[in-house]
N, C-alpha and C positions, 0 to 999 in steps of 0.2 A: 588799661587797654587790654583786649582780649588777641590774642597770636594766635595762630590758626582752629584748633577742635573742629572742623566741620563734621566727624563723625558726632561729638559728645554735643552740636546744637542742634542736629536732625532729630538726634534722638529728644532732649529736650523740648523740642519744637513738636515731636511725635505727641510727647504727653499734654502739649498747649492744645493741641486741636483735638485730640480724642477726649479732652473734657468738654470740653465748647462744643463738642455732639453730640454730648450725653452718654458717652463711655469711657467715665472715667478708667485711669493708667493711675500706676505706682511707679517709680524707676528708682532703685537707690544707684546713687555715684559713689564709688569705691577706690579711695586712691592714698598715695602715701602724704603726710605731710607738704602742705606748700605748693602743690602740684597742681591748683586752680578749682577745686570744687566750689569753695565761696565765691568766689569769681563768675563762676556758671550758673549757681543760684541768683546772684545777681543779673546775670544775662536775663536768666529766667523770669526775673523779677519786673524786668524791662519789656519782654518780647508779652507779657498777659495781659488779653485784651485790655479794652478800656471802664467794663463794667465788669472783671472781675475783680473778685476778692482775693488780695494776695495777706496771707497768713504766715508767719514768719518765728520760727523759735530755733534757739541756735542751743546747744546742749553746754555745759560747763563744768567742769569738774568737780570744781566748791558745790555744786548744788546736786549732783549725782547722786546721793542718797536721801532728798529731801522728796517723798511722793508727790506725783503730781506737779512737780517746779514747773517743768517743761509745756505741759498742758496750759498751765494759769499764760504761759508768753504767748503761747497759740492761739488759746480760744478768746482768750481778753476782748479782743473787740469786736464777738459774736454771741455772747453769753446773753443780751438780751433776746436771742432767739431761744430761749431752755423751755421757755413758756410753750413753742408749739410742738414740743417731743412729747411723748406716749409716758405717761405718770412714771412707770419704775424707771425709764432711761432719767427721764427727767430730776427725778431725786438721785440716782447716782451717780450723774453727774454733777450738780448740784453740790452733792456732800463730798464730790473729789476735791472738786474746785474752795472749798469751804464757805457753801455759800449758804448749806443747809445741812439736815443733822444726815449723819454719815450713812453708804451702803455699803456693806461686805460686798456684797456679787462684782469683780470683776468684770465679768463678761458683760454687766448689765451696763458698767463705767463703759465700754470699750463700743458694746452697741448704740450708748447716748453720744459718744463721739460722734461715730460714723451719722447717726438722726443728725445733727447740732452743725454738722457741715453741710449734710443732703441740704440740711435748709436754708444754710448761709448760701448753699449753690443755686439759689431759687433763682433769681434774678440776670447775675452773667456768670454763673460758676464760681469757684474757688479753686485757687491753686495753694498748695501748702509746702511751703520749703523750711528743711527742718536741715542743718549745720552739725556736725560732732554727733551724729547720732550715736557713737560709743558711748560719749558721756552724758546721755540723757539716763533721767531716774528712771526706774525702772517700770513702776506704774505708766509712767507715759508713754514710755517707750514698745510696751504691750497692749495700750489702746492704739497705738497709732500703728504699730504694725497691723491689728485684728482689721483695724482701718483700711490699710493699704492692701488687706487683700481681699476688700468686698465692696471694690469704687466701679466697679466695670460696669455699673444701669447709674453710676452717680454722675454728675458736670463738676465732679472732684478730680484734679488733677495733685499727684503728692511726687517730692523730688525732696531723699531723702540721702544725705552727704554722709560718709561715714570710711575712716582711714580704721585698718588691723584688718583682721580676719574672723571679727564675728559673725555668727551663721542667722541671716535672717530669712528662715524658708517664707518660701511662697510669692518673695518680690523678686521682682526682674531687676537684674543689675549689670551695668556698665562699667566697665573699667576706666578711669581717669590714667590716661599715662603719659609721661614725659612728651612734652613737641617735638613735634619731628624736625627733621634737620634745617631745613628753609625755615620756619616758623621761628624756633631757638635763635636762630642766627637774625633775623630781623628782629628780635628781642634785644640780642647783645649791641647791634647796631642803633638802637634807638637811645640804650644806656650810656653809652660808651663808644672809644676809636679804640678799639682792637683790632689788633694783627689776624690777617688772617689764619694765621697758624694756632694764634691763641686764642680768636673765637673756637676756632676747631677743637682743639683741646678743652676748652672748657665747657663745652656743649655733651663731649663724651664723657666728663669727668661726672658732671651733673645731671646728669643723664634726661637732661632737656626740663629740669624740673624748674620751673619759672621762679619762684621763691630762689632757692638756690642760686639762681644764675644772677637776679637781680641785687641778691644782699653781695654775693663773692665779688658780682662788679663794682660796687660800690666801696669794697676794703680792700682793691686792688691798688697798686701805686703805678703812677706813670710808666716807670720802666718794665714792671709787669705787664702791662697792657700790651707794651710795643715788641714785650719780647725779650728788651734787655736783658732782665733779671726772671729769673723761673718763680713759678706759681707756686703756690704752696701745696709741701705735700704732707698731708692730705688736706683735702680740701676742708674746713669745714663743713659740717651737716648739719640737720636734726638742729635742736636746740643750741649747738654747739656757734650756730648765725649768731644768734642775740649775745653770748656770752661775755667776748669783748665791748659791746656796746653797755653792758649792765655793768659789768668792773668799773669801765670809766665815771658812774655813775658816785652822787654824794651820799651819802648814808643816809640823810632824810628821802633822798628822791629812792633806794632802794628799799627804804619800808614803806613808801609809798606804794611800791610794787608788788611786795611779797605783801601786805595787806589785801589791794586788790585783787590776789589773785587767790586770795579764800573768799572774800566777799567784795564784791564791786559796786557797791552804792558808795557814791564819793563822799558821803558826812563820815560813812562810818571809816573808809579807808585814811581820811585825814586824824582821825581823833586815834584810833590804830595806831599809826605812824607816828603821833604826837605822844601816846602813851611809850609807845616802845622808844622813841629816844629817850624817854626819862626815868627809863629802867624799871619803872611801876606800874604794870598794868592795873593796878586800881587807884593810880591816883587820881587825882581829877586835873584835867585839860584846861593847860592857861590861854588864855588869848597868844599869848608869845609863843607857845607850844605849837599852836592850830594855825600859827603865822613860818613857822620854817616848817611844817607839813605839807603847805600849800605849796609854798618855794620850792620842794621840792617835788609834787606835783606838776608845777609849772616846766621844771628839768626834764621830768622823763617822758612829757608830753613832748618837749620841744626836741628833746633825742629819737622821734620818732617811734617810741615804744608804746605809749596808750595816745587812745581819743578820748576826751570828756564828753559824752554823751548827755547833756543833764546832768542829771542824778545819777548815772554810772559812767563808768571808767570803762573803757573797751579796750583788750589788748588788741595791737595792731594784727598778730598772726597765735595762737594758742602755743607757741615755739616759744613765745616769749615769757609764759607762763612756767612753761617747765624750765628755761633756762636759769629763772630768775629763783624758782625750788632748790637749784642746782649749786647756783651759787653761793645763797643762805646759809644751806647745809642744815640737818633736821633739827638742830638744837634751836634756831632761828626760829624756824617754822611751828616747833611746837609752841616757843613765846608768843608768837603771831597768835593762835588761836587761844592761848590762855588772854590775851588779850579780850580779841573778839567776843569770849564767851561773857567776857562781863558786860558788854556792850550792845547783844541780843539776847532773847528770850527763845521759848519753845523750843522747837527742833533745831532749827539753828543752834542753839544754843548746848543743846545735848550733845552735837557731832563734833561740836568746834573742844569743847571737853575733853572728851573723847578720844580728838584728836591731839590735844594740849597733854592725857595722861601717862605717866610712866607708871608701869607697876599696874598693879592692881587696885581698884578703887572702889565701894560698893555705893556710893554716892553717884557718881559719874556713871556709872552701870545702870542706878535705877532710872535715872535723867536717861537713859537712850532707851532702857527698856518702854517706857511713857510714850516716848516718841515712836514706839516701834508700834504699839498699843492704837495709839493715831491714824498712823499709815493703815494699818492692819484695818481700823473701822471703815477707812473709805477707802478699799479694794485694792489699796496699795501692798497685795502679801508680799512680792519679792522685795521694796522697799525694808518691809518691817522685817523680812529674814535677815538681810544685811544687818539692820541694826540689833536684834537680837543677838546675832551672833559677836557682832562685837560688845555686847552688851558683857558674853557669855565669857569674852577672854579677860572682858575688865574684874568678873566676879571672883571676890575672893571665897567666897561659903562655897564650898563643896558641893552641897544641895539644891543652892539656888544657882550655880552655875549650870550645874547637870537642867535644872529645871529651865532654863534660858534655851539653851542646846536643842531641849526638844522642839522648845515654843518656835525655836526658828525651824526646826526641823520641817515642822507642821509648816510653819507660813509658807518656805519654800517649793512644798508641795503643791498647795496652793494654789502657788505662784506660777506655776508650770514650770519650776525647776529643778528637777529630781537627782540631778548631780548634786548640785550645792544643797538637795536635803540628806541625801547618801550624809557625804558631809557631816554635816551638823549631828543627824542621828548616831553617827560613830562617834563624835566625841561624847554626846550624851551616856552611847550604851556605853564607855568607856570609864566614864565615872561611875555608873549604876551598878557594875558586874561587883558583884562581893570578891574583895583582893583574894580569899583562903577556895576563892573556885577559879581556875585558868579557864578562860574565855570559849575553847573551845570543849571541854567538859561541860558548864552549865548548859552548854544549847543542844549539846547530844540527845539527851533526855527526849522519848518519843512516849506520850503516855497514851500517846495512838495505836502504839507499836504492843500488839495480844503479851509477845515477847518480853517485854518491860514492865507489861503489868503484872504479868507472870513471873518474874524476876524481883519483880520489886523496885524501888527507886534505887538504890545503890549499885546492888548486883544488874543490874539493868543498865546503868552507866559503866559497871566494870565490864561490863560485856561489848559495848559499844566502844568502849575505849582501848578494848585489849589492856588493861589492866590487872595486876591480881597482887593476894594480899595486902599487904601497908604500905604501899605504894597507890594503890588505889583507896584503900580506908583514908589516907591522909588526905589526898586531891578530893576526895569528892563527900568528907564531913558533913554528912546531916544533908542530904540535898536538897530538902524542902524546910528549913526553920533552922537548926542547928549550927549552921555557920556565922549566926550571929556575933558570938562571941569575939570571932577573931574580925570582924570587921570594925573600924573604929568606927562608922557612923550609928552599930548598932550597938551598942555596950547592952549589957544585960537588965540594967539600968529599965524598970518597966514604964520610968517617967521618961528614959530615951524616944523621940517620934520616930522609932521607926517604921510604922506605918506609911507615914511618907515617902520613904525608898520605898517601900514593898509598890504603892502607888505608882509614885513615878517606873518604876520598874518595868509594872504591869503597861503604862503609858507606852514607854520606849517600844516593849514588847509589839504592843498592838500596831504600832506606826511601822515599825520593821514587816511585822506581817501584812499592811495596807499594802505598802510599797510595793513586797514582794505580788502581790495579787495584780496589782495596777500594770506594774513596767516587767517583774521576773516571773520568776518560776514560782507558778502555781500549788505546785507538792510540798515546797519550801514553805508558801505561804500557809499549808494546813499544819506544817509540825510547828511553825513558829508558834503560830496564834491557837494551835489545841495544846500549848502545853500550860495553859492560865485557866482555871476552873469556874470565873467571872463569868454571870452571862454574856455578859458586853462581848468576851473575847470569844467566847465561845458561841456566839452567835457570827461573828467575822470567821472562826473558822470553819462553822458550817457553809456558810457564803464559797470561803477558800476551797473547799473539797465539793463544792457544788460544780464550780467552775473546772475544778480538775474530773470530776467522775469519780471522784473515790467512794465507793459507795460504802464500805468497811467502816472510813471513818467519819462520814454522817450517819451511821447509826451508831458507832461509840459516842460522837460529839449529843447526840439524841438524848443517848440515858444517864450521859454526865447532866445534860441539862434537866431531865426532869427530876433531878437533886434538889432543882432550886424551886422558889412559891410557884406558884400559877401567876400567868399571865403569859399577857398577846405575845410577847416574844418570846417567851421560855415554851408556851405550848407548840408555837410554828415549830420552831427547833427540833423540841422534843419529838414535836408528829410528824417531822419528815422522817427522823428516825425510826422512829415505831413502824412507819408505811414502807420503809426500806427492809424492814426488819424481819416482822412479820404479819404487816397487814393492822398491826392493831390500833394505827394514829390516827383513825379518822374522826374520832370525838373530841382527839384534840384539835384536829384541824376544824373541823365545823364549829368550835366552840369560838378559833382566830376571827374564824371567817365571819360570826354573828355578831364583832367588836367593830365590823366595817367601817362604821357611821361616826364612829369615838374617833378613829385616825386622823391626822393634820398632816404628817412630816412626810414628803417622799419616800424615804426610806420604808419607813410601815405598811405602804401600800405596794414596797414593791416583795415587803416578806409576805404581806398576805396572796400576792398573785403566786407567789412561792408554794403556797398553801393551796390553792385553788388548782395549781400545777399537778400538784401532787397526789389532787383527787380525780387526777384524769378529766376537768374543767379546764380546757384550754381556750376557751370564749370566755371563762369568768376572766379568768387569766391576764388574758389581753383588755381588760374591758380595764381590770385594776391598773393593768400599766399603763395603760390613758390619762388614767387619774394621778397617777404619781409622776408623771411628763408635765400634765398641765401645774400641779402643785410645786416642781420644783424649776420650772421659770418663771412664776411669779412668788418664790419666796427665795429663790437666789442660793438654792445647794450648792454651795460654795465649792468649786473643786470638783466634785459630782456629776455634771451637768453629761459630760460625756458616756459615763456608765449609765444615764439614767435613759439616754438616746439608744441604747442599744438594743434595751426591753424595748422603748417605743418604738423602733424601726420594726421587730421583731412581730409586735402587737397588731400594726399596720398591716404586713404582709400577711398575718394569718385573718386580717378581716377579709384579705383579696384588696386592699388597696397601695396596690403598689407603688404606684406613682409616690404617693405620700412616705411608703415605705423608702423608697428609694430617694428621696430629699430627704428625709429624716436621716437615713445611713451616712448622706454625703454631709451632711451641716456635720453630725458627729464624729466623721473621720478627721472633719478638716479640728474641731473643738479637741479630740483626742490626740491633734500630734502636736496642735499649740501645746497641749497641756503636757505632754509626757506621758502620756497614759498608753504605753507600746500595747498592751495585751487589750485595753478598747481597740485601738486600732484594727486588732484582727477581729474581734467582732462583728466590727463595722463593714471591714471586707467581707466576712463570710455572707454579713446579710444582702450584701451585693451582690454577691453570687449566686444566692437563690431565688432574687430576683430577678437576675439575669438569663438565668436558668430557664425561670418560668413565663420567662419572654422567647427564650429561646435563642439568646443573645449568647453565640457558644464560646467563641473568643473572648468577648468578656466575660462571660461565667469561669471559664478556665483560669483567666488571668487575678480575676477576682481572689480567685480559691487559692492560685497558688501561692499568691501574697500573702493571704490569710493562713495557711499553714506553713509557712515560711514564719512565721510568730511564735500560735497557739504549739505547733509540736516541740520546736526544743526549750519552749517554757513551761509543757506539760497543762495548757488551758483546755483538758479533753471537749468541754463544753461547745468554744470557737472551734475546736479540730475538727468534732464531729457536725458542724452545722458548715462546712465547708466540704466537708466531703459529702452529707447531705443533698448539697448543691449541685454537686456532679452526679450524684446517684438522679436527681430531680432531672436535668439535663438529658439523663439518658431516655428516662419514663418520656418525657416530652415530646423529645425526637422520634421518640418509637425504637428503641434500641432497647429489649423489654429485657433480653438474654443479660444484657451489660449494667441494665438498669436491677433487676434481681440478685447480680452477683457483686453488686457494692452496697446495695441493701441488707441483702445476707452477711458480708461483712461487717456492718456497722453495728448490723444484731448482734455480731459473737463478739465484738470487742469496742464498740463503741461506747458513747457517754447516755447512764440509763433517760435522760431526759431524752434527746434526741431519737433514743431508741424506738419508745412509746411513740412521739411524736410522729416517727417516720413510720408506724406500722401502717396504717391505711394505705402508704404510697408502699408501703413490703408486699401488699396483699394483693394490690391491683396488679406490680411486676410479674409477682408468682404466678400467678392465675394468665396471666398474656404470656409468660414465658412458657406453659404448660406446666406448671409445678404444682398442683395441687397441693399436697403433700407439704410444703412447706409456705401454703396462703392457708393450710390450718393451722399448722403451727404458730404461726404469728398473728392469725386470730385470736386462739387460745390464750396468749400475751396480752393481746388490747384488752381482751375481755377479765383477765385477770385486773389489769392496770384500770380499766373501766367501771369495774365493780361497785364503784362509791359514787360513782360521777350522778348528776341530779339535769344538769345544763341541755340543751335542748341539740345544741351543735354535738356535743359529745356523744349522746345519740343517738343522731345522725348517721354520725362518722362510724359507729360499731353496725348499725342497722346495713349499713353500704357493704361495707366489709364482709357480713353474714350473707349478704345478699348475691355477693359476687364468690362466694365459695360453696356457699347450699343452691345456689341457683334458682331462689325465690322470688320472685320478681314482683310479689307485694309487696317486697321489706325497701325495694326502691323505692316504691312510693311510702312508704310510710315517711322513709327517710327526707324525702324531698319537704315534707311537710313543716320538719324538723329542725331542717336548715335556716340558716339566720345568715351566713358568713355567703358570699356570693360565689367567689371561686367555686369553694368546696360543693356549694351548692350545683354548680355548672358542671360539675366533674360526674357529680352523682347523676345530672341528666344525660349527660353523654354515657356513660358505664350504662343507663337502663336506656337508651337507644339504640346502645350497639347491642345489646341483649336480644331487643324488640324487632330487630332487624334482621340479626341472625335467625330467631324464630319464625320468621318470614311473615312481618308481621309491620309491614314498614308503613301504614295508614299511624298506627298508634307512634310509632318511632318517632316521626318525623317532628312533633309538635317537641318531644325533648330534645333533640339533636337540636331543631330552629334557637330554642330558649338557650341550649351549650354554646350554641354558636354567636350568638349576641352578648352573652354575658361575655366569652372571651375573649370578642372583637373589642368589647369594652372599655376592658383593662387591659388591653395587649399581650394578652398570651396568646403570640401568634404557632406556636405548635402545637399549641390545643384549639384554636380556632383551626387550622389549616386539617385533623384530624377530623373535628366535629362536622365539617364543612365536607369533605371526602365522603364520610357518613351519610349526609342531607342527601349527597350526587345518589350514591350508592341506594338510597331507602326514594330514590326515584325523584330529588325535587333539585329541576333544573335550575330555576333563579332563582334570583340572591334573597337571602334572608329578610325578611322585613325588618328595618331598623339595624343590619347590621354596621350600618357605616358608626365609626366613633367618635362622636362629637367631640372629645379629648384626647384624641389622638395625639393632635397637635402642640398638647401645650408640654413645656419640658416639666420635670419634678416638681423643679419649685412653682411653678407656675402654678398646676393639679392641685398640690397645697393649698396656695393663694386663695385659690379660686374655690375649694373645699370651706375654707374659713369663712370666707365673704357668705357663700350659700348659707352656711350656718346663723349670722347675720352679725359677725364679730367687725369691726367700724376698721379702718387703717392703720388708726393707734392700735387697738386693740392688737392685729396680726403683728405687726410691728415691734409689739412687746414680747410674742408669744416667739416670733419667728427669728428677735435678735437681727433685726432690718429695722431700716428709717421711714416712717411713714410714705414718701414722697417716692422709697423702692416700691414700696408695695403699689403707690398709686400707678407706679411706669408699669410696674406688671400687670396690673389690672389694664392698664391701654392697650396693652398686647394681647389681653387675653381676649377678651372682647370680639375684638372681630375675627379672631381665630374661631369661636364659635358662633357666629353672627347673632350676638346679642349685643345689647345697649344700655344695658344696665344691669343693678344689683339685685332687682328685682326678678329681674329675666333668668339670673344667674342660679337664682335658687330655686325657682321652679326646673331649668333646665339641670341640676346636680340633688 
């Protein structure tokens, strides 16, 4: 029976009906031990309609490192819905669930969740209650969160119970707390005749926690009750309820228990219990064995500790589980699973090992490494970091431990968890550091550093280290090969594999420098990863110093790399250098750029827009980061996905399609803080900003930026710094603050990041020139057109044509410009710049036709400080009403919507967006309902003539 909660059933009542209207709710319950969460899932369970689908998976400790456990108790009696998800949700869930051959992508698992319910909610909704959500594995536990925070257009309602203090952003949660005093007290009166004095008291003692109050009643004695005799102090708690009741128990009834409570299928709990009374876990089970297993089975059911559910064994409260750990004592518990391990297969069987091993074991190590190998294929990475890692304490080889170490390192990154890959990475670098170099001598080493090169490797470390003479000749022996000798894994030995260290070395190396790029400091990430001569690494630290601005050292990382053959990634590399340097990369780059057609991998396509950047093509640019957006949500860039969102937000806003831009930024911020990826995050922010900017949204544009430089600056991400300040510079130009908008321009120029610099010159040129600066809208012509020098692309220009035009004051070079234009904004900008011209010239017959076209274009897209200026104009150049066609048919629809409805015009089917957008078919159909008579259209066909 339930005692009072009227707050904790409103609120559950909240999430019953906002599913059943088709806006889906998340709520997690949050409470200590005993204190009624299962109780109120049950409520819950009771109050859901009569056509919904109630979904039910309770989390368990025994099974917390098995991927996916959690998912199979959930989805179980919906899975024949997989058939109508969008292909790639559909096989990754599919290969979670093991029902077909496996998908790495996470996200793909986590977006087939969410389809796999949309669909189960077809009919009267689902509601999903999910128990112990601490000890759900972990794969499950991050589709079902990704889940609960994208149910708000679903008839998904999710109530997700969970006792500690782990952090699960994005879900609303309630506190579960003690009943209040009236409530407690008709508890204790329903149990029991207690004194009023010692209801009292034990109401305060237990601090109204239901569990608590109902076990204390129950082991209280008569004269306790009434007073005679005083209560015990302390009161029992926590685990410590079940304790007495498990003592009184017979030996067979408590291996019945501590069986169950690694593994709860009642065959195997009985045969468990029947081994371990006869001291053999391998010997075989007599009828007489499996007959006192039962018997005592039958005791600790009837002592109130389990329910026989079938085929499993249910403890009454998870209190009982840990008491019964408690009172084993670990010698116990590790025969329990040496037991069990003979008695299961697979992964089961690897953890129960695992957990059965003392010492070191390379046997039991490769048996979890396997398992970890499994999880890892069907998108379970946090799963498989757990077990690698424990893989990695079980390893006795030196080399294959360090090699575990990493493997988890990797999954946990993954996995979106970058503490516990910190973690793993430190114990890996810890074995890989050669013993005869101290830890922080080998990382000093900058061969970035003019200084070091100039020095040499030794004296270059002696310098960095403040060392001199044999004090430094000893620490830092041979710093590149030399130190062999004293390391025992490298003997001089030429049949020694040391090669292998040097590998893994370089592994550890690169993953240190990911990390530092993704979550830390940027400047950090370029000395990590330039000091390996690999291209591999030396392609990451061009990336790394791309992102920081270091211009110095992409063009050292440049002419290390043209050391190495030719090819598409050693030439990109090499030709940012060379074009940093002195102009002379552009045959390398035109040579990347004519391999276009050969690329597959996101990655390639986004070094080649790298390349296309670099040649002052900032329309090829965006065109390739399209292509590397669309390639890596449907092959599943593992990990990636958020970094890959940030060129495509970026790509977007520079086509003028904001809207798209601006959904793209926000799917990305929310995919970058699931993941850990702090320094996406500020990217994500900054492109917020300038598209808020260029709405003229100044509050959020501010708030955008400040977030955003709240990251990028004490991580040193010059890249994000300058595309946030950027933002506010854009801000100013918009509002017409030309004075404020040229003097954060002009700053960006003397110290800003070179990419952003180029980029921002057209918007440098236009402040100059409105602010009256002449003088310094040549100056930064003379830049573009240096930086423009190679460019071929028709927008590129354009954008020089505009620029020449608004500083020589030629006013055919506007049109030539206009002609040249592809990209729409820029194109509207350029007709307004050659209206206010044509105006000023008093010439407002010809004006007027560019001002109409500015002002349509940027009523279009919602740049309303640029339509509010164009429009000002129209008044001004004589034309009283309103523009033809200015009103914006898409005004109305929010981000994701624009999206939607972008794609559909295109002619991509619901699965199709669905797969692309990481939504369930049945979102996308709700959006299209909405979108529709927002623009009063009827269909998909209408959609695409009108987009």
């Amino acid at each position: 029976m339930l005692y009072g909660r009227a707050t904790e059933i409103a609120a559950i009542q909240g999430v019953i009906d906002a599913a059943a209207a088709g806006a889906g709710q998340a709520l997690l319950l949050r409470g200590e031990a005993g204190i009624g969460k299962s109780t109120l899932l049950d409520l819950a369970a009771e109050h859901a309609g009569p056509r919904t689908t109630v979904l039910r998976a309770c989390g368990a400790e025994a099974e917390a490192d098995l991927a996916f456990a959690a998912l199979h108790q959930l989805l179980r009696p919906v899975t024949g819905l997989l058939d109508a998800l969008p292909g790639p949700q559909r096989e990754a869930v599919a290969g979670a669930l093991g029902l077909a051959a496996p998908s790495e992508d996470r996200f793909l698992v986590a977006a087939g969740v969410l389809s796999l319910l949309a669909e189960a909610a077809a009919d009267g909704g689902v509601l999903c209650l999910v128990d112990d959500l601490q000890w759900l594995d972990r794969a499950s536990a991050d589709a079902l969160l990704f889940t609960a925070r994208r149910v708000r257009t679903e008839r998904i309602g999710m109530l997700l119970a969970v006792r500690g203090d782990g952090t699960y952003k994005g879900v609303p949660e309630i506190r579960v707390r003690g009943l209040d005093d009236e409530s407690a007290a008709t508890l204790v009166d329903a149990r029991a005749s207690a004194a009023p004095a010692v209801r009292a008291r034990l109401i305060t003692l237990t601090g109204g926690n239901p569990l608590v109050l109902g076990e204390t009643l129950s082991s209280l004695t008569p004269d306790q009750l009434t007073g005679l005799r005083p209560l015990p102090d302390p009161l029992p708690g926590g685990a410590q309820l079940f304790g007495d009741p498990i003592t009184r128990l017979s030996a067979p009834a408590r291996h019945i228990l501590l069986a169950a409570s690694l593994e709860p299928d009642t065959t195997l709990t009985l045969h468990t219990a029947a081994r371990m009374l006869s001291w053999d876990a391998k010997e075989k089970v007599t009828g007489a064995g499996l007959k006192v297993a039962a018997a005592g089975l039958d005791e600790a059911e009837q002592a109130g500790l389990v329910v026989v559910d079938g085929a499993v064994i249910r403890f009454r409260h998870p209190l009982v589980r840990s008491a019964m750990h408690a009172a084993a004592g670990p010698v116990e518990v590790r025969r329990a699973h040496a037991v069990l391990a003979e008695l299961v297969e697979g992964d089961r069987r690897a953890w129960h090992l695992a957990s059965a091993a003392v010492g070191q074991d390379e046997q039991v190590a490769a048996a979890l490494a396997a398992s970890a190998g499994r999880a890892r294929a069907r998108g379970g990475y946090g799963d498989a970091a757990t077990a690698l890692g424990r893989a990695a304490e079980l390893t006795p080889d030196p080399w294959a431990r360090a090699r575990r170490y990493t493997d988890a390192a990797t999954a946990a990154w993954l996995g979106g968890r970058p503490g516990q890959a910190q973690t793993y990475l430190a114990e890996a670098r810890a074995l890989t550091t050669p013993p005869s170099l101290p830890d922080d001598l080998y990382d000093s080493y900058n061969p970035l550093d003019p200084q070091d090169q100039q020095d040499g490797d030794l004296q270059g470390r002696r310098r960095l280290q403040g060392l001199q003479g044999p004090q430094a000749q000893q620490g830092l022996q041979g710093a590149r090969g030399p130190y062999e000798h004293r390391d025992p894994y490298h003997p001089q030995d030429p049949t020694d594999p040391a090669p292998r260290w040097d590998g893994l070395r370089r592994e550890v190396r690169q993953l240190r420098g990911r990390f530092e790029l993704n979550s830390g400091d940027a400047v950090e990430a370029v000395r990590i990863l330039g000091a390996d001569d690999s291209m591999e690494l030396l392609a990451d630290a061009s990336e790394a110093a791309s992102y920081a601005g270091d211009v110095r050292a992409l063009v050292e990382i440049g002419r290390r790399a043209a050391a190495h053959p030719p090819g598409f990634l050693r030439d990109v590399v090499a030709g940012i250098g060379r074009m940093l340097d002195d102009g002379g990369g552009v045959a390398l780059l035109r040579g990347a750029l004519e391999r276009v057609d050969e690329l597959r991998e996101a990655a390639e396509f986004l070094w080649a827009s790298a390349a296309a950047s670099h040649l002052g093509e900032a329309d090829l640019s965006a065109e390739l980061v399209e292509r590397a957006g669309r390639v890596a949500r449907v092959s599943g860039m593992v990990g990636q996905l958020p970094v890959v969102l940030e060129f495509v937000s970026t790509a977007e806003r520079l086509k003028g399609r904001l809207a798209e831009s601006e959904a793209i930024a926000e799917e990305g911020l929310a995919l970058a803080r699931e993941a850990g990826y702090t320094n996406s995050e500020a990217a994500h922010l900054a492109n917020l900003a300038v598209v808020a900017a260029l709405r003229g949204a100044e509050e959020a544009c501010r708030e955008h930026a400040r977030r955003a430089l709240a990251i990028a600056v004490p991580h040193r991400v010059g890249l994000r710094a300058g595309v946030a300040s950027y933002a506010l510079a854009m801000l100013d130009l918009g509002l017409g603050r030309y004075d404020a908008a040229h003097a954060r321009f002009s700053a960006l120029a003397a110290t800003g990041h070179p990419t952003v610099v180029w980029r921002s010159t057209p918007d440098r040129v236009e402040a100059a020139v409105a602010a009256g600066e002449p003088g310094s809208a040549r100056e930064a012509l003379e830049g573009l057109e240096r930086w423009a020098a190679h460019a071929r692309t028709p927008e590129s220009r354009a954008l020089l044509l505009r620029c020449r035009a608004l500083v020589d004051g030629d006013a055919a070079l506007f049109e030539e410009a206009a002609r040249l234009h592809g990209e729409p904004f820029e194109a509207a900008r350029t007709a307004l710049l050659h209206g206010e011209r044509l105006r000023r010239a008093h010439r407002p017959g010809q004006a007027r036709a560019h001002l109409r076209s500015a002002l349509e274009t940027f009523t279009r897209l919602r740049a309303e400080p640029w339509a509010r200026r164009a429009s000002g104009e129209l008044r001004a150049a004589g034309e009283t009403a309103g523009a033809p066609g200015a009103v914006d048919v898409t005004a109305a629809l929010t981000p994701q919507e624009a999206r939607i409805a972008r794609l559909v015009a295109e002619g991509a089917s619901s699965k199709e967006v669905a797969a692309r957008l990481f939504l369930s078919p049945r979102t996308v159909e709700y959006h299209l309902y909405k979108i529709y008579p927002k623009l009063g259209i009827t269909s998909r066909t209408e959609l695409a003539r009108l987009l």
